[in-house]
Each structure stands twice: as C-alpha cells, then as structure tokens.
N, C-alpha and C positions, 0 to 999 in steps of 0.2 A: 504494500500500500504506500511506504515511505518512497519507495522508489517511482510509483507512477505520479505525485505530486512533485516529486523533484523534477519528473519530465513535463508534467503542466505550468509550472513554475517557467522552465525556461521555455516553454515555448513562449508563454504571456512574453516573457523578456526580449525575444525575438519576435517578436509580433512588432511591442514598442519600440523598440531600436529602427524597426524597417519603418517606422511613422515620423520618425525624430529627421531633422536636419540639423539640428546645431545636438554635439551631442555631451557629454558631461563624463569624465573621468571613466568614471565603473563603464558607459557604453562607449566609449572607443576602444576599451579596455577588449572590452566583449567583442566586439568588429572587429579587431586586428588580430587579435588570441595572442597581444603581449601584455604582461602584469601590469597593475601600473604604475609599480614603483621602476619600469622600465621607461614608461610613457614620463614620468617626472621627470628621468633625466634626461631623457628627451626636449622637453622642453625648457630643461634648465639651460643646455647647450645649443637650444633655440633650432635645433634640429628636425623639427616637427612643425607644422604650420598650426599656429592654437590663438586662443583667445581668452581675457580676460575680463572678469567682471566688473561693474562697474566700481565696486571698492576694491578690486584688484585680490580677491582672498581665492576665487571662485575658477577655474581653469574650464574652458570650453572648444569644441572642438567641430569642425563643418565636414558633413559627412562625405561630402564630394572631394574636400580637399584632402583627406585623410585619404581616400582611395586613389586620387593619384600621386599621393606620395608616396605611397606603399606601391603602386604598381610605377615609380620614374625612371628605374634599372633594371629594363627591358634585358636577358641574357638570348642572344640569338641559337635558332636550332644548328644543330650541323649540317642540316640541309641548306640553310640559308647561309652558313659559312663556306661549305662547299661551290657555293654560287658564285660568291663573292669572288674565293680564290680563282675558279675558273675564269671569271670574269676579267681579275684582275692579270692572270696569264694571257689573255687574249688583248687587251686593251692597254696594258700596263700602268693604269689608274685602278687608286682605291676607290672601293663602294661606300655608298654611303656611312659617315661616323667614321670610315678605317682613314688612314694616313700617308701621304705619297709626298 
C-alpha cells in the first residue's frame, strides 16, 4: 500500500512540474535528476541560468532554459563523424564546429 502512494505521490509531482514554467529548487531538482545541493553550486559558480526572488533569499528556475542548458553539448554520432572525416578527405575543409 506504502508503495502505490509513493507512486501517486510522484506522479501528482510530475503532473505539476509538467504545468510549472518558472520552476523552484526541489522541481529542477526533479527535471534534471541532479541533487540540489548540486544545482546550489551550480548557481553559486553562476553556471546555471536561475533567478532570484524579489528579496533575493528564494532561487528560481525557467523551464525552457534549464532544458537547453542541459541539452548545449551536443556529442556527435560516429556516423556523423565519419561524415565529417570523409568529407573533410574529399574537400580538405573542416565541417561544421571542426577546425582547419
């Protein structure tokens, strides 16, 4: 029984998180699946795009921004490396982002 209210619990939790746009500590927490005493120092080294409260005690977070900081270093397939190098044997210029 403890166990299926543990699963109603988070889904509620994940229901709200999908509803929120600015999101608060515990829910980026939740969205990202990092602690938050990860996400602190994260924003202590400014590292993180966040926001603060109007008396500054309160840390907040924008859901859209947080997903493209988490997805900004892009690792390419080997397919798409492969490419590249072919590419750049034929052409003798780098692909895009590489270096010539």
């Amino acid at each position: 029984m403890d166990e299926v209210l543990r699963a109603l619990q988070e889904i509620k939790q994940l229901t709200i998180l999908g509803a929120k746009q600015a999101l608060t500590m515990s829910d980026a927490s939740l969205l990202t699946g990092l602690s938050k005493s990860h996400l602190y120092k994260l924003v202590c080294r400014k590292a993180i795009p966040y926001y603060k409260s109007d008396g500054g005690k309160l840390t907040y977070f924008d859901k859209n921004e947080v997903t493209a900081w988490q997805l900004q270093h892009r690792v390419k397939t080997a397919s798409e490396l492969e490419t590249e190098a072919a590419n750049y044997l034929v052409t003798g210029k780098a692909g895009k982002g590489g270096k010539k």
